[in-house]
C-alpha positions in Angstrom: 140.8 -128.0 -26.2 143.2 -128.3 -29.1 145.2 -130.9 -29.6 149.1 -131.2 -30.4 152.6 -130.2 -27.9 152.6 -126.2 -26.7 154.8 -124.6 -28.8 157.4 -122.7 -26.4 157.1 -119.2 -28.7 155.4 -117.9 -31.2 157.6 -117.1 -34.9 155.1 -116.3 -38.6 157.1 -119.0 -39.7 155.9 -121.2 -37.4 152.5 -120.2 -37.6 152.3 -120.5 -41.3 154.0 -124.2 -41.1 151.4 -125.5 -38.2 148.3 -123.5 -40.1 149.1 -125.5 -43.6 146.3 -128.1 -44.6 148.1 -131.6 -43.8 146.7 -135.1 -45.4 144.2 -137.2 -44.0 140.5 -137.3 -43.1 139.0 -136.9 -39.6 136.8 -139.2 -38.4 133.3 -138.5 -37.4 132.1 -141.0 -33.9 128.7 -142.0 -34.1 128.0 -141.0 -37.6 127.6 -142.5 -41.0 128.0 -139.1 -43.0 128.7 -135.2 -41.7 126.7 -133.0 -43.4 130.1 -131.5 -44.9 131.3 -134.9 -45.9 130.5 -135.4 -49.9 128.9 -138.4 -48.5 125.7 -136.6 -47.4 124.8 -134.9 -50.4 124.7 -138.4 -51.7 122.3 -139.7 -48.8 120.2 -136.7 -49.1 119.5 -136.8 -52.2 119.0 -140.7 -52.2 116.6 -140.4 -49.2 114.6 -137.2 -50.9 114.0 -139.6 -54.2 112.7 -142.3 -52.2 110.5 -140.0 -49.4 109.1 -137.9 -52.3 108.0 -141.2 -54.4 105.8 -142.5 -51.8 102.3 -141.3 -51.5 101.3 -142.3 -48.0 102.9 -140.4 -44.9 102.7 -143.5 -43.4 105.4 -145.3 -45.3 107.0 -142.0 -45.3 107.6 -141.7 -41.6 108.8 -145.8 -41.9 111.4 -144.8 -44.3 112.9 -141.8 -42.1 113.1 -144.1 -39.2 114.8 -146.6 -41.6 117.2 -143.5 -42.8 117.7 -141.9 -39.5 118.6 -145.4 -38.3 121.3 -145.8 -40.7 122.6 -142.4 -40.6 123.2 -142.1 -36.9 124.4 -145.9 -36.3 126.4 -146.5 -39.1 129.7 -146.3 -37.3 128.8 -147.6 -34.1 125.6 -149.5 -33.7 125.4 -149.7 -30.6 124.3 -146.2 -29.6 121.2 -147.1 -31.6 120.4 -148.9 -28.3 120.8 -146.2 -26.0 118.8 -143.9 -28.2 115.9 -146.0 -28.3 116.6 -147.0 -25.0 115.6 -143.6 -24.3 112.5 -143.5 -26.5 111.1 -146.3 -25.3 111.4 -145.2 -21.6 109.7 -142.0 -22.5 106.7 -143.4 -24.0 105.7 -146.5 -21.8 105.8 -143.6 -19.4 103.8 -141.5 -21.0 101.5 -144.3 -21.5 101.1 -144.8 -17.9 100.6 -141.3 -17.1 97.2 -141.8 -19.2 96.4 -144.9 -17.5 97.3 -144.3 -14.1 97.2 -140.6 -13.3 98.1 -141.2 -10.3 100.9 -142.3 -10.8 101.9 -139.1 -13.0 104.6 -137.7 -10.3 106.6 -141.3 -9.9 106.8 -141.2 -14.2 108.3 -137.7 -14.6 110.6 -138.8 -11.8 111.5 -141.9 -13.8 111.8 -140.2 -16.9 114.3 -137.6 -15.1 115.9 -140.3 -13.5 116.6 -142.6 -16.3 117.2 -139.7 -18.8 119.9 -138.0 -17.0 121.7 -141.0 -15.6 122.1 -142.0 -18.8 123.6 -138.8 -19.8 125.2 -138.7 -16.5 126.9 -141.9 -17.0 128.5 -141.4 -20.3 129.1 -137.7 -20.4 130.0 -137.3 -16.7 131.3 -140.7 -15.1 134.9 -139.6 -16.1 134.6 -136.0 -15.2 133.6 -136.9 -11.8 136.2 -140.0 -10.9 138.9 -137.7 -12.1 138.2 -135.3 -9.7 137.6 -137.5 -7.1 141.1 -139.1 -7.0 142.9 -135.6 -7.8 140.5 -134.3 -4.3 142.0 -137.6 -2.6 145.5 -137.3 -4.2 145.7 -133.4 -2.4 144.9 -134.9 1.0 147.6 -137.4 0.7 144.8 -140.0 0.4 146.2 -142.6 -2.8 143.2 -143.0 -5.3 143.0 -146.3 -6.8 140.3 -145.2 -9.1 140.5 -144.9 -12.6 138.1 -143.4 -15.2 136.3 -145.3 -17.4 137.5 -144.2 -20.9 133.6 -143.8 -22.0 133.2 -143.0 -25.2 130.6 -140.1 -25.4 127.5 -141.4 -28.0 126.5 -138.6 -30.2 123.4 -136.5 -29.7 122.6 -137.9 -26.5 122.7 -134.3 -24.7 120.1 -133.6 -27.4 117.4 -136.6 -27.4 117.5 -137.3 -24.2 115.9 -133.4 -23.9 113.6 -134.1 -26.6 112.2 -137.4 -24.7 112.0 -136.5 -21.2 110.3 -133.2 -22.5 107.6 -135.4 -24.2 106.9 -136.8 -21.0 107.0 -134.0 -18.7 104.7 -132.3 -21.5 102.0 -135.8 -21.2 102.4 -135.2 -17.5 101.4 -131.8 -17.0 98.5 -132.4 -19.8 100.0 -130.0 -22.0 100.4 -132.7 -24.7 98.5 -135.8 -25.5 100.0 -139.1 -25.0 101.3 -141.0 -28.6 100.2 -144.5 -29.5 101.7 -144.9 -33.2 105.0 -145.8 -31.8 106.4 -144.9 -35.4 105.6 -141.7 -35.1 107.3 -141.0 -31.9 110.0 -142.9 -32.9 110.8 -140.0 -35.9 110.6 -137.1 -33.6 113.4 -138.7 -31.5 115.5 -139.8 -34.1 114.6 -137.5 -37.2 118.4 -137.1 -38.8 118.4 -133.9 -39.6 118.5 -132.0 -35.8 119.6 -135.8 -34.2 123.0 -135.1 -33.6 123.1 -131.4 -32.4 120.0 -129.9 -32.4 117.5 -128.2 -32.7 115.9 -129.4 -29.3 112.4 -129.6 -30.9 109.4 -129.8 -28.3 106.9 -132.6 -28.9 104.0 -130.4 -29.5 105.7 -129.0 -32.1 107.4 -131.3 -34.0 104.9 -134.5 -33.2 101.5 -132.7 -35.3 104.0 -132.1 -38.5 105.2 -136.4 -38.8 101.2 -136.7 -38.1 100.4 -134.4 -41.0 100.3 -135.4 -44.4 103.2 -133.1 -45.9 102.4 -131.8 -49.5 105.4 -131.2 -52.0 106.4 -127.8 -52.7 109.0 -126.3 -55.0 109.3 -123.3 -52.9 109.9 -125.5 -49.8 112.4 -127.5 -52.1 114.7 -124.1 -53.0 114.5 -122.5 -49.6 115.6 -125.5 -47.7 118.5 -126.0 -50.8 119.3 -122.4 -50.4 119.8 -122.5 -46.4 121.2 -125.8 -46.1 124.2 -124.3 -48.7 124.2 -121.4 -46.7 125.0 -123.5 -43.8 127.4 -125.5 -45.6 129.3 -122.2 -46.2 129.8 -120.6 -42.6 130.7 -124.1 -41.6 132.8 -124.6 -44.2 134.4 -121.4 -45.5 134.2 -119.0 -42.5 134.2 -121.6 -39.2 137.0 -123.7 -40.6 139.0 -121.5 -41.8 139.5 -119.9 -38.5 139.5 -123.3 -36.4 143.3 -123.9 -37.4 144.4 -120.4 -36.3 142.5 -120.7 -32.8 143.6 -123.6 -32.6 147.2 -123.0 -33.1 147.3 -120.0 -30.7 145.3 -121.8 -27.7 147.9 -124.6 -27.4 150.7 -122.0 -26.9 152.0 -122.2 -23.9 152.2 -118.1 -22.8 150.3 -116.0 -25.7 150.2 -112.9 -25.4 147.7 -110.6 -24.3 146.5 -109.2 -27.7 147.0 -112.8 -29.5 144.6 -114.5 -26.9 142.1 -111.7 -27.3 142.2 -112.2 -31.2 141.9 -115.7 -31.4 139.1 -115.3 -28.6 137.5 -112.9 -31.1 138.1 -115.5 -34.1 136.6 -118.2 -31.8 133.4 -115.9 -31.1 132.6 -115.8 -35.1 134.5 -119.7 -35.5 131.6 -121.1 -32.8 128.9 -118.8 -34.5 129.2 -120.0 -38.0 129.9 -123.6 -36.9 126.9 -124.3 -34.5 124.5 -121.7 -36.7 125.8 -123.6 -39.8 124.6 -127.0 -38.4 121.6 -125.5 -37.8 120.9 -124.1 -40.9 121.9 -127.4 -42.9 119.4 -129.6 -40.1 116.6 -126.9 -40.7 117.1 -126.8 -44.8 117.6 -130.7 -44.8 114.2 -130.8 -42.9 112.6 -128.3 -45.2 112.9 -130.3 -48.3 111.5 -133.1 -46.5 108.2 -130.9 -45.6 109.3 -129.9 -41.8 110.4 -126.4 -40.4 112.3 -127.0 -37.4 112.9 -124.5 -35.3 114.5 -121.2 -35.2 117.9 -121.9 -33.3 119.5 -118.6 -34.1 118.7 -114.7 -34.5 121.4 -112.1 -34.9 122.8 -113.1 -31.0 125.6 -110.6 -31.6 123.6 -107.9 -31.7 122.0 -108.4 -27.9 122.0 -105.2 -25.8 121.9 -107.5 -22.1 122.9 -111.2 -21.7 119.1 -111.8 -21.4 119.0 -111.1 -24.6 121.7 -112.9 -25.9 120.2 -116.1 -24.7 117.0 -115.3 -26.4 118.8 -115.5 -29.6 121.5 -117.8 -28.9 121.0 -121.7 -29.0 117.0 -120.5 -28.5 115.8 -124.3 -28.5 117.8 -125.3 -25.4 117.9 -122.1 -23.4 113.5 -121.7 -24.0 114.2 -125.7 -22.7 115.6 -124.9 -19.7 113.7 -121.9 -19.2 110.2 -124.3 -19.3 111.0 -127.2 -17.6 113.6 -125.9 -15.1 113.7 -122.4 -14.2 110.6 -121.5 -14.1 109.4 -124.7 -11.8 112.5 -123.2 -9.8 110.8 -120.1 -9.1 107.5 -121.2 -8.7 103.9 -119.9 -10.4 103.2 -117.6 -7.5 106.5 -115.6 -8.3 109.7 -115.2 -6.1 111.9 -112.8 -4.7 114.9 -111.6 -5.8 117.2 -113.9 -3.9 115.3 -116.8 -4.7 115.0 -116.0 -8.6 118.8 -114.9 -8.4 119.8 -118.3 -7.1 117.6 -120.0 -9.8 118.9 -118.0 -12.5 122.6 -118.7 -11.2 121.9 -122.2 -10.8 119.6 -122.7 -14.3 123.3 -121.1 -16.1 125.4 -123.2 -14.2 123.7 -126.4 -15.5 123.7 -124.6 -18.8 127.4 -124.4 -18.9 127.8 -127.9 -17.7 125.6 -129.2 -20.2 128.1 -128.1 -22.6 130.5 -130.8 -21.6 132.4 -132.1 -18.3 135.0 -129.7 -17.8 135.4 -126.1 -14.7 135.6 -124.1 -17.7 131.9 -124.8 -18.7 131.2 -124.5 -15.4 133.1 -121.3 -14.8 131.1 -120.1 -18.4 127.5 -121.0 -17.3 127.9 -119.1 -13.5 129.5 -116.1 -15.4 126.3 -116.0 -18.1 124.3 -116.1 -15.0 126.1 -113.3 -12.9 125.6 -111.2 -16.1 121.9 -112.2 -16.6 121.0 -111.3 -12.8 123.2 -107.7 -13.2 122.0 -106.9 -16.1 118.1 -107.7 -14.3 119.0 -105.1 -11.7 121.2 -102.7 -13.6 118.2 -100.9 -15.7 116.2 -100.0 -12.5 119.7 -98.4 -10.8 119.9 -96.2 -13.7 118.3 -92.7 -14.4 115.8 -92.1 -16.9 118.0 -90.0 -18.9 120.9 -92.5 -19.0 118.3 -95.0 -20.6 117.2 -93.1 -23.2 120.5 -91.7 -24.2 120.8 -91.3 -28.2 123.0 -94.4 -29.6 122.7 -96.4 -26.3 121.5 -99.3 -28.1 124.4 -99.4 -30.1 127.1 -98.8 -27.0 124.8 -101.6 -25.3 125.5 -103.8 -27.9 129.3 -103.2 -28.3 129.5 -103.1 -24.5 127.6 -106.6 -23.6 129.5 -108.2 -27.8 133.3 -106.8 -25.7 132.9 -107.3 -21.7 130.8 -110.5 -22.1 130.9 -112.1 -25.2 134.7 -111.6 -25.7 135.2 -113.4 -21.6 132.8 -115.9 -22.3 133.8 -117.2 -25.0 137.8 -117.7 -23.6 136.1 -119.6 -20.8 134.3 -121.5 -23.0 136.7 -122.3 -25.4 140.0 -122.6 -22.8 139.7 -125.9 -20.7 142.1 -125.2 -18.2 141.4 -123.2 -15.2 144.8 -122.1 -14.4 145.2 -120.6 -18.0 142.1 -119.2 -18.5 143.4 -117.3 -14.9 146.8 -116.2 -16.6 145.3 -114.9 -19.9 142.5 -112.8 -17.8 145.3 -111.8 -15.7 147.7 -110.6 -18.2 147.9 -106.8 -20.1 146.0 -106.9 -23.0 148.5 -104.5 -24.8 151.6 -105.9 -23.8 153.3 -108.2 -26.7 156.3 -108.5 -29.2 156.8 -107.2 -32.3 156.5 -110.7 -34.0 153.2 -111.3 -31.4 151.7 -107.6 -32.7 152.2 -108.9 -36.3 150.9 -112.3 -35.8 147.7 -110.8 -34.1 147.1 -108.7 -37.1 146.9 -111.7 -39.1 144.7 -113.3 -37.1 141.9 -110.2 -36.8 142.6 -110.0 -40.5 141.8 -113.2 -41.5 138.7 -112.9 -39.4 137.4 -110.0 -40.6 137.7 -111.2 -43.8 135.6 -114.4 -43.5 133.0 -112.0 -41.6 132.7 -109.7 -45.1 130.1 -112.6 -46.6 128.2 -112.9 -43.6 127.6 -109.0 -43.6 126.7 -109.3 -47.0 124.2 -111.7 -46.3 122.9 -110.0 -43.5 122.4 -107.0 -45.5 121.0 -108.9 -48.7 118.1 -110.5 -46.6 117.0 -107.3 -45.5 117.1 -104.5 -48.0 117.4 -106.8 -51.5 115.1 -110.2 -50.8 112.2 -108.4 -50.0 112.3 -106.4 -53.1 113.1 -109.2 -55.4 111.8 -112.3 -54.1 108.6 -113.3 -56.2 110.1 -111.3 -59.3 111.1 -112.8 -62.6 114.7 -112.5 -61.4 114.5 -113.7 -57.9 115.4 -117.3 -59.3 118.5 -116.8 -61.7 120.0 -114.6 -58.4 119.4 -117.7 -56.2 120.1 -120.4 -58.4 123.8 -117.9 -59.0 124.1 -117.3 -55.5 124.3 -121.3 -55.5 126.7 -121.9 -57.8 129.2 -119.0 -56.1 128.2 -121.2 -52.5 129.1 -124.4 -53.7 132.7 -123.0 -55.6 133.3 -121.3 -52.5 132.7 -124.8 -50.4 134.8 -127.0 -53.2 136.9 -123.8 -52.8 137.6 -124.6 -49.1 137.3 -127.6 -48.3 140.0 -129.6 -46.6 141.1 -133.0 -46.1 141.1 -132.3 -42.7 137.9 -131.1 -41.5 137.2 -129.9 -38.6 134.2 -131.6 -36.4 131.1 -129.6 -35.7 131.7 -128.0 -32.4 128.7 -128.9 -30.7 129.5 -133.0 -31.8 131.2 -133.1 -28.0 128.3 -132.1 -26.3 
């Protein structure tokens, strides 16, 4: 996944030189501004000033359109046709749902149809021709094929969700067909989740660009305060350790503890990132009178891997949950085979969702393996074992070690035949200079994890006491100031892309 030669060893030196900030800027495909780039601050702020002076929603919704427009076609145009492309499909369909009921099954076909070959087309075209000529190439067979070279258009994995679930929602008269145009429009494009999330459900998001929104101060400061907080784990504690995972993952043999480490790193690196988008889309969209929804709650402290996926990336897997597995088990139940077999197959499209590569593959059918073990494993135990004192917290380091730990190297390795070796190799077994370079690495992460403990713990034993107190503001407006020196603190030339921009 990184880029760069293998090194052939592994020397502090070494590490030190390949770790040190160089010059240049990365670009960002698809995009006019990154939230971290100084640019959006400035488009923000610009787009708040104008939203906030206009009285009628109507013109209000115009102008997000308008700035949602320019924000995710800046760079490349084009993919302003394939998202509305999309939108449009969605709700002529739906609009013929309403009109021709019968014709309700042949729409949501369409819908699927059209959606996924579009995301089929660009995400997976070159996945699949690549694997076709190597199948060829190992019978002897020459393969004159050659992949396409597609380049992968932003937030399609996302709005293409968002649509068809409009229409599937119309179809199965959970959701009333939309005639302002405009309005549908916004909840497919609205900036702030476009790119990565959160998948927001029509009936949710639809009635709030319908509703006149009402400006609040308090709205104001919370969305300022968790869009900085955001900006932070992005910033501070997921970039920081990008460089060192990075560095490690292109070696050509780590070691057993190094690859563990930088496995750990990646855990908390992928966290803060994807959370940290999050939390900038949902403070973005608070300013501007929305609450989008919850994407994230505390997934590292799930017990089962059930659980983790009810706090992880909650938008997409509650998605898949609705509008796949459970119309793969059916509304009369299922037995255990045939909800096994859904659940495996539900985790394997969830992995492959995440991009068009075996690992992903290899990471969704392991998340599903654990989700159907840990299903059976409660009622093979004794009553005493499950009500032992402290099992939560064994449950939680047991499911954060023996599945979040292999997870994440099979999500974060791309090649099968390494992510074989490292499994494959001692744990223990390294070099002096190895040992050393591993206790740099858990080190450095567990000192970016220090603020987001801190955090943890001042939401829940110091905001509740404070917050509506004469001193709640001067600690928030402080706890700004300390954010923002922290992100001028940290910020580098070369930043690192949101994670979940490939998928």
């Amino acid at each position: 996944m990184g880029g760069g030669d293998r090194a052939d060893g592994l020397c502090l030196g070494c590490l030190r030189r390949e770790l040190s900030p160089r010059r240049g800027s990365v670009g960002y495909p698809g995009v006019a501004v990154s939230f971290v780039q100084i640019d959006f601050p400035i488009f923000l702020l610009l787009v708040l000033a104008l939203y906030w002076g206009i009285k009628r929603r109507r013109w209000q919704n115009l102008l997000l359109v308008v700035a949602s427009a320019v924000f995710y076609g800046w760079v490349h145009p084009w993919f302003l046709l394939l998202l509305y492309g999309s939108a449009i499909l969605d709700f002529s369909l739906a609009q013929v749902i309403v009109h021709a009921p019968a014709w309700r099954r042949w729409c949501v076909a369409a819908s699927v149809l059209g959606n996924l070959g579009l995301l089929a087309y660009f995400k997976y075209a070159d996945f699949f021709v690549g694997n076709v000529v190597a199948a060829l190439g190992a019978l002897g067979v020459p393969g004159d094929f050659t992949t396409l070279g597609l380049l992968l258009p932003v937030g399609i994995s996302f709005y293409t969700f968002q649509t068809m679930g409009y229409t599937i929602d119309v179809a199965r008269g959970e959701l009333e067909a939309r005639e302002d145009f405009v309005d549908y429009v916004l909840y497919v494009s609205f900036f702030p989740q476009l790119v990565a999330g959160p998948i927001e459900r029509a009936g949710r998001l639809l009635p709030q660009i319908e509703s006149d929104r009402p400006w609040s101060w308090l709205a104001l400061r919370s969305g300022v305060a968790l869009a900085l907080w955001g900006g932070f784990k992005k910033l501070v504690v997921a970039d920081t350790l990008a460089p060192y995972v990075d560095k490690v993952f292109v070696l050509d043999a780590p070691a057993g503890p190094l690859i563990w480490a930088a496995t750990a790193a990646f855990m908390i690196q992928i966290y803060a990132d994807f959370s940290g988008y999050t939390d900038i889309a949902r403070g973005s969209a608070r300013m501007l009178g929305f609450e989008l929804a919850l994407n994230f709650r505390e997934p590292f402290l799930a017990r089962t891997t059930v659980e983790f996926w009810q706090r992880w990336h909650i938008s997409l897997s509650t998605w898949l949950r609705d509008y796949l597995l459970g119309p793969l088990v059916g509304d009369g139940g299922a037995g255990r085979l045939r909800f096994g077999a859904a659940t495996l197959l539900t985790f394997v499209l969830v992995g492959f969702w995440h991009g068009a590569s075996w690992n992903f593959v290899l990471f969704g059918a392991f998340h599903g393996i654990m989700v159907i073990a840990y299903g059976l494993l409660p009622r093979a135990l004794p009553s005493w074992a499950r009500s032992l004192p402290g099992g939560g917290a064994v449950a939680v380091g047991f499911h954060l070690v023996f599945v979040g730990l292999v997870g994440s190297l099979l999500f974060r390795e791309r090649h099968v035949d390494r992510i074989v070796a490292h499994l494959a190799q001692r744990p223990w077994a390294a070099g002096p200079d190895e040992w050393a370079a591993t206790a740099v690495l858990l080190a450095v992460t567990g000192a970016v994890c220090v603020p987001l403990l801190i955090q943890w713990a001042l939401v829940r034993l110091v905001v509740p006491r404070v917050e509506g107190s004469v001193a709640y503001l001067p600690l928030q407006t402080t706890s700004w100031a300390l954010l923002v020196g922290a992100m001028f603190l940290f910020y580098r030339t070369t930043l690192q892309d949101f994670v979940y921009f490939q998928f």
